[in-house]
PDB file of N, CA, C and O in Angstrom:
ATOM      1  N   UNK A   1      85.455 102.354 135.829  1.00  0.00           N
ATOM      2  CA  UNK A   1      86.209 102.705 134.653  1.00  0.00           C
ATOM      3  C   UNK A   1      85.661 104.006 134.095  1.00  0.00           C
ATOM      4  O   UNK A   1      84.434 104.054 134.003  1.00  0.00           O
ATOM      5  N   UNK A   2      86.197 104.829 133.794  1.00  0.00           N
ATOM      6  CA  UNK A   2      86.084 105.983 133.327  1.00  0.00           C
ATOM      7  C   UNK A   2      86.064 105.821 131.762  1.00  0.00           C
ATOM      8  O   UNK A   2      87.078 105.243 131.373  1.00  0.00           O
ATOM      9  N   UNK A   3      85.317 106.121 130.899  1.00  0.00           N
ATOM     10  CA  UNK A   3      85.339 106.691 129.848  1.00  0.00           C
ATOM     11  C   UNK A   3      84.375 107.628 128.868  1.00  0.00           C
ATOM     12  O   UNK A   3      83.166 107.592 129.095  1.00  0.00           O
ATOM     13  N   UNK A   4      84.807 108.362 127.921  1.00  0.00           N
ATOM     14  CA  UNK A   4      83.952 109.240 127.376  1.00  0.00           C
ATOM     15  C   UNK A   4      83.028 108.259 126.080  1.00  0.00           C
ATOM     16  O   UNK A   4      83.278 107.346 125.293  1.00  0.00           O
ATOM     17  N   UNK A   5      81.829 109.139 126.475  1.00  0.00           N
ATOM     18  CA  UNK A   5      80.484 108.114 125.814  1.00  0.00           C
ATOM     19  C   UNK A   5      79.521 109.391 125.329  1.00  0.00           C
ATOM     20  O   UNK A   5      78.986 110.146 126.141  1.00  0.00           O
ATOM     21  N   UNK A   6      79.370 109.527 123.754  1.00  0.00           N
ATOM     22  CA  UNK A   6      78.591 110.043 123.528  1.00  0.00           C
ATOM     23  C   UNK A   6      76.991 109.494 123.375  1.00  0.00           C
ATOM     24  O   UNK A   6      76.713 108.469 122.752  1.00  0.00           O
ATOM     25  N   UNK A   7      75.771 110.539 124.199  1.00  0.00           N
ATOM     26  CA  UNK A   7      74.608 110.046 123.895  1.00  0.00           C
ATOM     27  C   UNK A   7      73.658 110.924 122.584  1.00  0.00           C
ATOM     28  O   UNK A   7      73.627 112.106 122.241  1.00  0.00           O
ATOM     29  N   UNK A   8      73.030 109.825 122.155  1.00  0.00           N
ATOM     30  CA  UNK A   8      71.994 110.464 120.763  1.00  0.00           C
ATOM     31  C   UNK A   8      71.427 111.516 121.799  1.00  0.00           C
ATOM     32  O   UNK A   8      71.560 111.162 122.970  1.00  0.00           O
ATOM     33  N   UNK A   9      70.746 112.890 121.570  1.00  0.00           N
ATOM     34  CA  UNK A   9      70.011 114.069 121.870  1.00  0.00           C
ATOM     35  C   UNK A   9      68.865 113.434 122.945  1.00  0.00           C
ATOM     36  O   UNK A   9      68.656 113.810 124.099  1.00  0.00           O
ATOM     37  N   UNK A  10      68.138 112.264 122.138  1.00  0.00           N
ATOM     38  CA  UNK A  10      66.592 111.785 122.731  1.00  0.00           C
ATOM     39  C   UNK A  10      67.484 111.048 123.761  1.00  0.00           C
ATOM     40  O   UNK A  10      67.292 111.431 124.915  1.00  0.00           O
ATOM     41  N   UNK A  11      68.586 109.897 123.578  1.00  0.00           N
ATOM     42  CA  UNK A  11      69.093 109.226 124.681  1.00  0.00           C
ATOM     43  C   UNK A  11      68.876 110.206 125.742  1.00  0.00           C
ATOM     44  O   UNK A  11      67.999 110.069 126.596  1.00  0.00           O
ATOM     45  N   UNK A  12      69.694 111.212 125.681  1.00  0.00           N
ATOM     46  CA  UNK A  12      70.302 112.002 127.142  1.00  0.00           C
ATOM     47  C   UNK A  12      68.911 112.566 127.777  1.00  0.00           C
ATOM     48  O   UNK A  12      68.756 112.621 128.997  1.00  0.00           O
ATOM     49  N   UNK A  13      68.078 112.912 127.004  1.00  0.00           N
ATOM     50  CA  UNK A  13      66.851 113.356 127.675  1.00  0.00           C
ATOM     51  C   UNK A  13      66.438 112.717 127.914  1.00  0.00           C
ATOM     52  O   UNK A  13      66.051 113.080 129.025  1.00  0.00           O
ATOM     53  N   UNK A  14      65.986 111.528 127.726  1.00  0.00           N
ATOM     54  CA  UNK A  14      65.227 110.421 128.703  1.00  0.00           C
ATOM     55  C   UNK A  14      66.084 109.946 129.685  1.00  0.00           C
ATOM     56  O   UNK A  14      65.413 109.875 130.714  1.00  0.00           O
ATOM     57  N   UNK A  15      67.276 109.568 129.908  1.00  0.00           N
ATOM     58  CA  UNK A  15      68.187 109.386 130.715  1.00  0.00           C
ATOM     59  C   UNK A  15      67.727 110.516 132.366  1.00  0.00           C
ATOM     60  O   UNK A  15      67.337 110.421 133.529  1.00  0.00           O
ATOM     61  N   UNK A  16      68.094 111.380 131.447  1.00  0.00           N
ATOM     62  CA  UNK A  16      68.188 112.555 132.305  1.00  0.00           C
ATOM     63  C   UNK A  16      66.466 112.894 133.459  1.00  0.00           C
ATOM     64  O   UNK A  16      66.197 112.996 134.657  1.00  0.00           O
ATOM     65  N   UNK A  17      65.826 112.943 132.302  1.00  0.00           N
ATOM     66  CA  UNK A  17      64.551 112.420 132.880  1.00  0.00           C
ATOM     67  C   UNK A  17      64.206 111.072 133.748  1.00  0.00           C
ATOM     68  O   UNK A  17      63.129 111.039 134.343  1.00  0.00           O
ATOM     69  N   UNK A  18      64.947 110.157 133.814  1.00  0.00           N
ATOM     70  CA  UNK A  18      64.581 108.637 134.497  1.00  0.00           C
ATOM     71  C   UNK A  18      65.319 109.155 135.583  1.00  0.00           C
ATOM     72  O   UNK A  18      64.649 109.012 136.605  1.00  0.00           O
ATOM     73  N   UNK A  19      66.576 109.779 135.847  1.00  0.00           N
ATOM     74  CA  UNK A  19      67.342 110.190 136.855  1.00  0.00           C
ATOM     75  C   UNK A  19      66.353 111.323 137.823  1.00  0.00           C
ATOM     76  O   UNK A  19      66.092 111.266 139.024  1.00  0.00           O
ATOM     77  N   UNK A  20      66.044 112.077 137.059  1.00  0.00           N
ATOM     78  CA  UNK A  20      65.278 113.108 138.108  1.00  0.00           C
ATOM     79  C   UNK A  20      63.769 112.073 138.581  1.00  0.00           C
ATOM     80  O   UNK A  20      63.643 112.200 139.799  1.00  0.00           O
ATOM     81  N   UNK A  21      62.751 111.225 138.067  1.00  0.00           N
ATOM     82  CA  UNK A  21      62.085 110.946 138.493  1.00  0.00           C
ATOM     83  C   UNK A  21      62.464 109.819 139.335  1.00  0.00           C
ATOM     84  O   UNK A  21      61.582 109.373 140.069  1.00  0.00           O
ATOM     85  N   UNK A  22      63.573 109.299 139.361  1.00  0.00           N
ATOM     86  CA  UNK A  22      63.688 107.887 140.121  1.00  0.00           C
ATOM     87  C   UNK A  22      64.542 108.403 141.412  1.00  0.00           C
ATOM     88  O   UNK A  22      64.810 107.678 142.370  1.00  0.00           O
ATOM     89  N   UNK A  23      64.902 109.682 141.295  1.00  0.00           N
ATOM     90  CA  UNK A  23      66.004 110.284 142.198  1.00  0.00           C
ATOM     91  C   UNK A  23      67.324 109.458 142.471  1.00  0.00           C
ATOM     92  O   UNK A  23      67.825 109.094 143.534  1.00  0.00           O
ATOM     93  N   UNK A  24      67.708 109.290 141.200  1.00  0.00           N
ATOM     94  CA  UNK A  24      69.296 108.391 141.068  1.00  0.00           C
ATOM     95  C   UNK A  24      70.142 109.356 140.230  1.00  0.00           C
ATOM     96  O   UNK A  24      69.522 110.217 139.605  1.00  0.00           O
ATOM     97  N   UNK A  25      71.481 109.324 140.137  1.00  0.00           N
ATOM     98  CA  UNK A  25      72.260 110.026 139.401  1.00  0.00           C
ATOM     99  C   UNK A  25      72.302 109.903 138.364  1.00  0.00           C
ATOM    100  O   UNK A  25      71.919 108.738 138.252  1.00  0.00           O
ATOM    101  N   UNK A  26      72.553 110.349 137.125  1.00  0.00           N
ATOM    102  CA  UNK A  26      72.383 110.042 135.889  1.00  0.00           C
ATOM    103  C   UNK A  26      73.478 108.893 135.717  1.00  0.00           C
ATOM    104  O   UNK A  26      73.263 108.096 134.804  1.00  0.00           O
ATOM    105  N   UNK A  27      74.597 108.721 136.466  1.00  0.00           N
ATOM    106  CA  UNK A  27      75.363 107.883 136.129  1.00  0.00           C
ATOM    107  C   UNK A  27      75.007 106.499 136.157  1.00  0.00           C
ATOM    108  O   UNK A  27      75.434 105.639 135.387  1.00  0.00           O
ATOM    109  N   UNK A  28      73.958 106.294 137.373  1.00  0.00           N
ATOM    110  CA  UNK A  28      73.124 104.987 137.340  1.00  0.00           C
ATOM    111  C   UNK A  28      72.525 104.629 136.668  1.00  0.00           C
ATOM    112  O   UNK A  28      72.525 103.489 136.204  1.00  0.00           O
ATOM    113  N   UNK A  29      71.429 106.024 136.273  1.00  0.00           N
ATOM    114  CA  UNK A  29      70.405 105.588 135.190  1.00  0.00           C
ATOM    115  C   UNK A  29      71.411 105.079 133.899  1.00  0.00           C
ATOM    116  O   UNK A  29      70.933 104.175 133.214  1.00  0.00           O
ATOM    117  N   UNK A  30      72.257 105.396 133.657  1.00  0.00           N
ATOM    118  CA  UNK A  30      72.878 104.930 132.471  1.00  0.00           C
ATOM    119  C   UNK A  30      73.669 103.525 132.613  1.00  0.00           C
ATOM    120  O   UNK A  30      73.799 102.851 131.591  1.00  0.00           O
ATOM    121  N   UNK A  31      74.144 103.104 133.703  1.00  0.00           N
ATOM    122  CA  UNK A  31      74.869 101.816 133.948  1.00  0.00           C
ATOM    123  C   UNK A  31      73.702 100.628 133.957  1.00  0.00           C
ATOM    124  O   UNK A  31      73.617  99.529 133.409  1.00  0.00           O
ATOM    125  N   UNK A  32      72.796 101.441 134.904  1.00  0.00           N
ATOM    126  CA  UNK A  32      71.545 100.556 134.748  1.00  0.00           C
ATOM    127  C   UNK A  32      70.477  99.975 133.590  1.00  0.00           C
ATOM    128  O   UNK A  32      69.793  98.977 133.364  1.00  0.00           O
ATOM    129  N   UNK A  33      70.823 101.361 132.977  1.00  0.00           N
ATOM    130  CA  UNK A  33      69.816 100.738 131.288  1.00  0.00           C
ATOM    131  C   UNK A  33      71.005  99.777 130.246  1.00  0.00           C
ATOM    132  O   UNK A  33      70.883  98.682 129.696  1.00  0.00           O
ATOM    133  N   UNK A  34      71.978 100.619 130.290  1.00  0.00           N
ATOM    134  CA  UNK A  34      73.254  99.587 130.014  1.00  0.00           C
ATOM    135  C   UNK A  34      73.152  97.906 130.002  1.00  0.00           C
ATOM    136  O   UNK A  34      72.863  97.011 129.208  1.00  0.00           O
ATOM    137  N   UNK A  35      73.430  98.007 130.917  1.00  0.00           N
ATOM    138  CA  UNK A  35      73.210  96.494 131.981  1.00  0.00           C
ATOM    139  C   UNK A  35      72.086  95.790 131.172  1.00  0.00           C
ATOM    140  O   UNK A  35      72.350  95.004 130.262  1.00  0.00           O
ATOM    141  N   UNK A  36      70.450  96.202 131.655  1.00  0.00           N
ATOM    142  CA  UNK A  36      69.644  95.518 131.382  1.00  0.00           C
ATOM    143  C   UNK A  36      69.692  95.305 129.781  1.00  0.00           C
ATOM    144  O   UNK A  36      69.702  94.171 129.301  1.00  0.00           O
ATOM    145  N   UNK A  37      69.726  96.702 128.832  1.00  0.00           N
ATOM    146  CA  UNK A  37      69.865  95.934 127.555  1.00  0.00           C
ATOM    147  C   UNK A  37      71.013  95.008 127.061  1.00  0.00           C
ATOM    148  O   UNK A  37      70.631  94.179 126.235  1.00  0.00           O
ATOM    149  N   UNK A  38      72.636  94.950 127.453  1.00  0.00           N
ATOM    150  CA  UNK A  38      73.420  93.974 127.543  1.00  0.00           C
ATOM    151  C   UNK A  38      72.804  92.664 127.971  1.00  0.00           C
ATOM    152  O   UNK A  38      73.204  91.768 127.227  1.00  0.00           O
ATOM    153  N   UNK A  39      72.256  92.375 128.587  1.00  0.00           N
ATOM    154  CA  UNK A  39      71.632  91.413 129.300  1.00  0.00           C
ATOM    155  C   UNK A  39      70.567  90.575 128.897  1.00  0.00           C
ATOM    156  O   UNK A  39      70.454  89.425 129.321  1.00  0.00           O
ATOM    157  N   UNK A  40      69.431  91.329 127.743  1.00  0.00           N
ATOM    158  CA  UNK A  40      68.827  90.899 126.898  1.00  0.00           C
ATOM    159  C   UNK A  40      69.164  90.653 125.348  1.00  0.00           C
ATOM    160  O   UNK A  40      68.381  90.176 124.526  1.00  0.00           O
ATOM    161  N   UNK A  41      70.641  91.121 125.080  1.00  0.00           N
ATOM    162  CA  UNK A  41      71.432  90.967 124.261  1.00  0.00           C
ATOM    163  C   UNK A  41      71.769  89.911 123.899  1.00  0.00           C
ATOM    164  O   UNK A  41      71.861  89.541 122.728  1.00  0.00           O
ATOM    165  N   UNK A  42      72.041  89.167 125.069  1.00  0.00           N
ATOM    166  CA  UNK A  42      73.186  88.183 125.453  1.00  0.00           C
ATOM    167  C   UNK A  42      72.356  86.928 125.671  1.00  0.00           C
ATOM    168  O   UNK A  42      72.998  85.898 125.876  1.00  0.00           O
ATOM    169  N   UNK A  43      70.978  86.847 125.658  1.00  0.00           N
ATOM    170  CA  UNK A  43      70.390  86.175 125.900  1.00  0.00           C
ATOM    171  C   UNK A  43      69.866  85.019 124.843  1.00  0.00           C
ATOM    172  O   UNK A  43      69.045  85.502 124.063  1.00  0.00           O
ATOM    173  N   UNK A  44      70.128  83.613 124.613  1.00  0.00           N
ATOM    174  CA  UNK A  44      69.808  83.123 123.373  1.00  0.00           C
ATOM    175  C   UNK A  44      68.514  83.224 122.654  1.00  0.00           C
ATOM    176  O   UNK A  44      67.489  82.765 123.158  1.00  0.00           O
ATOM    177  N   UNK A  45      68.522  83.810 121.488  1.00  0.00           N
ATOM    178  CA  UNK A  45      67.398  83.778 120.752  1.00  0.00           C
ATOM    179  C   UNK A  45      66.551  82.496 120.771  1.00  0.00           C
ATOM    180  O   UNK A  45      67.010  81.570 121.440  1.00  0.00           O
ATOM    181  N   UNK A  46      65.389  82.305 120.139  1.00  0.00           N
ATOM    182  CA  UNK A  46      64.714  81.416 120.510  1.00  0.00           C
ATOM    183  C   UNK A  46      64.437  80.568 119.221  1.00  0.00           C
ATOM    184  O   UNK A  46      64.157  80.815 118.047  1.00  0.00           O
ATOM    185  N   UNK A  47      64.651  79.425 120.009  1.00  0.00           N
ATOM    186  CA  UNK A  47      64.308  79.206 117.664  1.00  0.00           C
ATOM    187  C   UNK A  47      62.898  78.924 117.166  1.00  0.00           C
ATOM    188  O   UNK A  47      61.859  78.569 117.722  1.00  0.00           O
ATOM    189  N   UNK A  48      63.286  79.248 115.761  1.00  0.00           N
ATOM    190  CA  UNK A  48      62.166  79.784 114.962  1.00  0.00           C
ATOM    191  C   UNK A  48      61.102  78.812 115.126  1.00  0.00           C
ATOM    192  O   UNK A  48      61.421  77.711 115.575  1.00  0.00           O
ATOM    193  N   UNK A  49      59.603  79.095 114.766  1.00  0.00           N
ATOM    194  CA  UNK A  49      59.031  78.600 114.950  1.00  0.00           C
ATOM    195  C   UNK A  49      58.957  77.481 113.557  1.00  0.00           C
ATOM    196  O   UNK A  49      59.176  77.969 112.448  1.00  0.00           O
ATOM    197  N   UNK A  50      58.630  75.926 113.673  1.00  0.00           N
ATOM    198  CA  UNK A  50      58.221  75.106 112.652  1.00  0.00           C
ATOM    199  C   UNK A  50      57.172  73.849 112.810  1.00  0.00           C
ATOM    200  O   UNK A  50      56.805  73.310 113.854  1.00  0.00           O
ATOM    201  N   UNK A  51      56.780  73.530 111.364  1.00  0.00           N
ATOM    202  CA  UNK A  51      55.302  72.799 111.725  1.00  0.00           C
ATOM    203  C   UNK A  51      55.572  71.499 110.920  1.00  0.00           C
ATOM    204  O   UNK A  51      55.856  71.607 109.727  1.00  0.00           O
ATOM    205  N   UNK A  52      55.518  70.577 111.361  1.00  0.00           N
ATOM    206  CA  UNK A  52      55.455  69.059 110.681  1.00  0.00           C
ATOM    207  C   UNK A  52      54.848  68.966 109.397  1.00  0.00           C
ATOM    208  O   UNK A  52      53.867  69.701 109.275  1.00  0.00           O
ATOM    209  N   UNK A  53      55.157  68.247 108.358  1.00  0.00           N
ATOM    210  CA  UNK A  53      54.299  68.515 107.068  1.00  0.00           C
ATOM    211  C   UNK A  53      53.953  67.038 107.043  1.00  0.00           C
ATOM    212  O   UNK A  53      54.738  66.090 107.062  1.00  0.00           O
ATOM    213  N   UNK A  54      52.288  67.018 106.986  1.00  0.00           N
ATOM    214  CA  UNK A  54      52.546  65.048 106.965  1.00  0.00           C
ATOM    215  C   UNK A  54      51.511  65.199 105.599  1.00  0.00           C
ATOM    216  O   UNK A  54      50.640  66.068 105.559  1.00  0.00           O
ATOM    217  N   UNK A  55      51.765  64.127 104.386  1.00  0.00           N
ATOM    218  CA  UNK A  55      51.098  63.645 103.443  1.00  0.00           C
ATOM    219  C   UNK A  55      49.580  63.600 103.598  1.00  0.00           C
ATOM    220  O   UNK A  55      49.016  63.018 104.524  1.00  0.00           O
ATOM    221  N   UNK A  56      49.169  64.044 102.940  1.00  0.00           N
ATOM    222  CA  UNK A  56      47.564  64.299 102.972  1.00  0.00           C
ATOM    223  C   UNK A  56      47.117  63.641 102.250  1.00  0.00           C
ATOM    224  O   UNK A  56      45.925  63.412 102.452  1.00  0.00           O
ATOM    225  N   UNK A  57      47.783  62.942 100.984  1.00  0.00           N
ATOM    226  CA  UNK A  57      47.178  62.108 100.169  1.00  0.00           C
ATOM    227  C   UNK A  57      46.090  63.097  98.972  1.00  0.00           C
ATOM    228  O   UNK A  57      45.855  64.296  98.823  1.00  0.00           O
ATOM    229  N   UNK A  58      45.632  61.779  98.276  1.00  0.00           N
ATOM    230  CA  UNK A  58      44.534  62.270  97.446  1.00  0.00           C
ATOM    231  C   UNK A  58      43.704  61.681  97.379  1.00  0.00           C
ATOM    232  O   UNK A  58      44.026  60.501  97.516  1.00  0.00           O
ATOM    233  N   UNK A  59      42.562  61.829  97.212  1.00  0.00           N
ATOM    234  CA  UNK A  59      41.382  60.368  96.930  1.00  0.00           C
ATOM    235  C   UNK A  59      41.288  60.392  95.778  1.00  0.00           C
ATOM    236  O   UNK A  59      41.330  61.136  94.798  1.00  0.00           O
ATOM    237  N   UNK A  60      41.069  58.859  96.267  1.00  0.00           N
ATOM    238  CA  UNK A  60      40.901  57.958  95.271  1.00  0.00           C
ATOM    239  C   UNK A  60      39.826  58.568  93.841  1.00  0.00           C
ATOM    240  O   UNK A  60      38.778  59.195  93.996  1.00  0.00           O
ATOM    241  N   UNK A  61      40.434  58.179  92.509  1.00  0.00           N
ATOM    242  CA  UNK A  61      39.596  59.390  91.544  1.00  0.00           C
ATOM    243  C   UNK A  61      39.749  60.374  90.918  1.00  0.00           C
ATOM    244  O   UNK A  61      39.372  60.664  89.783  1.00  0.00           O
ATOM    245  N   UNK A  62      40.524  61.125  91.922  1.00  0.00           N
ATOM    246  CA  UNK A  62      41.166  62.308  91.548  1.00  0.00           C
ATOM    247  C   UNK A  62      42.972  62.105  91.195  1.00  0.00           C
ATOM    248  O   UNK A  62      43.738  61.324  91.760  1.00  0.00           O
ATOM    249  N   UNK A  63      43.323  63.187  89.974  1.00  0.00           N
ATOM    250  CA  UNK A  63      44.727  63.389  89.866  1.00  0.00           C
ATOM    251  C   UNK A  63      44.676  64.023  89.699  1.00  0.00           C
ATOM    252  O   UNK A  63      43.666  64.540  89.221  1.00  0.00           O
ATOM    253  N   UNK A  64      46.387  64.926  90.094  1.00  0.00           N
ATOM    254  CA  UNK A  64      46.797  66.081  90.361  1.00  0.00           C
ATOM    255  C   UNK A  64      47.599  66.157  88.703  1.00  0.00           C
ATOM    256  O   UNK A  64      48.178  67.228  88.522  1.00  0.00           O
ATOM    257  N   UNK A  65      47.676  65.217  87.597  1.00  0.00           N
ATOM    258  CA  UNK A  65      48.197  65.349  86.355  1.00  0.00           C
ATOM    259  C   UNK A  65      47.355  66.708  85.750  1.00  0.00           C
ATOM    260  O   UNK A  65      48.063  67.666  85.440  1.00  0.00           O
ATOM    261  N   UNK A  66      46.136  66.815  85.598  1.00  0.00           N
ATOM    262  CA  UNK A  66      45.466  68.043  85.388  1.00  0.00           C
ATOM    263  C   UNK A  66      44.417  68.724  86.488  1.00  0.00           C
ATOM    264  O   UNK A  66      43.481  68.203  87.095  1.00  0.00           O
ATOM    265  N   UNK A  67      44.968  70.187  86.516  1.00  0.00           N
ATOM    266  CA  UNK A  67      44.484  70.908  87.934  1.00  0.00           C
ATOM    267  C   UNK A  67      43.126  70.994  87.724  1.00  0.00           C
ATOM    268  O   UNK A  67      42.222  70.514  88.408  1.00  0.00           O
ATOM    269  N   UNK A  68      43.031  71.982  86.201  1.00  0.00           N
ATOM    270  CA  UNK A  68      41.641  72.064  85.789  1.00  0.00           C
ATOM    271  C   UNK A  68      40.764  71.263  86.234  1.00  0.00           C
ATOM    272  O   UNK A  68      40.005  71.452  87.184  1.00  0.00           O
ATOM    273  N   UNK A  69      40.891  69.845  85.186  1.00  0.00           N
ATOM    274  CA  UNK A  69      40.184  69.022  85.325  1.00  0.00           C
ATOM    275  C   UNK A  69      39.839  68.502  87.257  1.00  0.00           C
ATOM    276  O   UNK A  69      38.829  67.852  87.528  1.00  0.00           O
ATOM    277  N   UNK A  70      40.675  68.855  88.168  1.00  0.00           N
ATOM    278  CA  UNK A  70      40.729  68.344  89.205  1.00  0.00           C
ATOM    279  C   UNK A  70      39.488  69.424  89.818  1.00  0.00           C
ATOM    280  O   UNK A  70      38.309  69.262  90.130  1.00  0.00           O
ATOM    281  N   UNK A  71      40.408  70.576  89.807  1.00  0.00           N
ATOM    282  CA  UNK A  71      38.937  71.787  90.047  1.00  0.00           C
ATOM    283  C   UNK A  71      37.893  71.618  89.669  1.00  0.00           C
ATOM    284  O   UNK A  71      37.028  71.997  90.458  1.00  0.00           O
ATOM    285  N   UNK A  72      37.381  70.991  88.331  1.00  0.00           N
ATOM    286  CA  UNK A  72      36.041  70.996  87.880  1.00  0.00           C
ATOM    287  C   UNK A  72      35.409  70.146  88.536  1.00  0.00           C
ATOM    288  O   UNK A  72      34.234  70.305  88.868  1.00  0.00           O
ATOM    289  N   UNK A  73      36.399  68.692  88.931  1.00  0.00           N
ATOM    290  CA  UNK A  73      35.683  68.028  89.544  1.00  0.00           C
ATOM    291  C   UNK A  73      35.102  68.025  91.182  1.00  0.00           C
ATOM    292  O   UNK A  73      34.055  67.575  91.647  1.00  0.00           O
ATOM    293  N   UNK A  74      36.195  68.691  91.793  1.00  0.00           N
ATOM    294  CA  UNK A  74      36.035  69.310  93.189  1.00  0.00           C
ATOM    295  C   UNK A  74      35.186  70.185  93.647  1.00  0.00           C
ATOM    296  O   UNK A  74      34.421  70.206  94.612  1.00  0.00           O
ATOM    297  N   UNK A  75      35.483  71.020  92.664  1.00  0.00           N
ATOM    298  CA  UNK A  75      34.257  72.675  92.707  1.00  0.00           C
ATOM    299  C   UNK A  75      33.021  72.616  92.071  1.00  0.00           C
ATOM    300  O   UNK A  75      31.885  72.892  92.458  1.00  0.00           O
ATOM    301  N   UNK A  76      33.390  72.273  91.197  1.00  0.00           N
ATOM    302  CA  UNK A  76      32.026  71.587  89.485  1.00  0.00           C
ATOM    303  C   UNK A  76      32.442  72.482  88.268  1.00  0.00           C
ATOM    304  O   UNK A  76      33.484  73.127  88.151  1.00  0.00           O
ATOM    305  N   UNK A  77      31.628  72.401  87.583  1.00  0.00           N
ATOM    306  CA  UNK A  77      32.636  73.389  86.376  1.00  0.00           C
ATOM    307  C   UNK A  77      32.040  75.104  86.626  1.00  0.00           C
ATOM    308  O   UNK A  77      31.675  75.858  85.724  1.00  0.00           O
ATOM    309  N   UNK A  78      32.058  75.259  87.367  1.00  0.00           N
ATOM    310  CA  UNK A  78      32.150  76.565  87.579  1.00  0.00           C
ATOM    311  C   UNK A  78      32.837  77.375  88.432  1.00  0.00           C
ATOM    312  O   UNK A  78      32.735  78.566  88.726  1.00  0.00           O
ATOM    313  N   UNK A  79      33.575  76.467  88.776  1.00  0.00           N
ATOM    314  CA  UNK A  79      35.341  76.747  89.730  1.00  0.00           C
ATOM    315  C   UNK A  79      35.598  78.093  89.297  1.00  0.00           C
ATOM    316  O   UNK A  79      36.132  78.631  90.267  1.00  0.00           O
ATOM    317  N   UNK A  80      35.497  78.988  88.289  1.00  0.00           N
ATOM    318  CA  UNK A  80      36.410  80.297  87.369  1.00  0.00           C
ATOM    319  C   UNK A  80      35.925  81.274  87.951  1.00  0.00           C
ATOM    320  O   UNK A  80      36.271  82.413  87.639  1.00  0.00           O
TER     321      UNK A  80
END
């Protein structure tokens, strides 16, 4: 299929450059990078990563009704 395709400045020079070092036509180098990024395009993302949340509880003694007071008792009173 024939059609007109403009490339960004840096595109065409690296293009152009992968063609002279690989000794392929530029038309390849371009079907070919084409291709491979279509291809990683198309590919399903992965899903996100997630972590189980399990109850940790509290001991016995302690409440979470006042933090302070919880810190002082955890840390000592010099938690600040």
């Amino acid at each position: 299929m024939r059609t007109t395709l403009t490339l960004d400045p840096d595109v065409a020079v690296k293009a152009k450059r992968s063609a002279a070092r690989l000794g392929k036509s530029f038309k390849v180098v371009v079907n070919d990078a084409l291709r491979a990024g279509l291809e990683l395009s198309e590919k399903p993302k992965s899903k996100p990563y997630r972590t189980k949340a399990f109850p940790m509880g509290l001991k016995s003694g302690y409440s979470l009704d006042n933090i302070g007071e919880l810190l002082a008792q955890v840390e000592g009173e010099d938690y600040k």
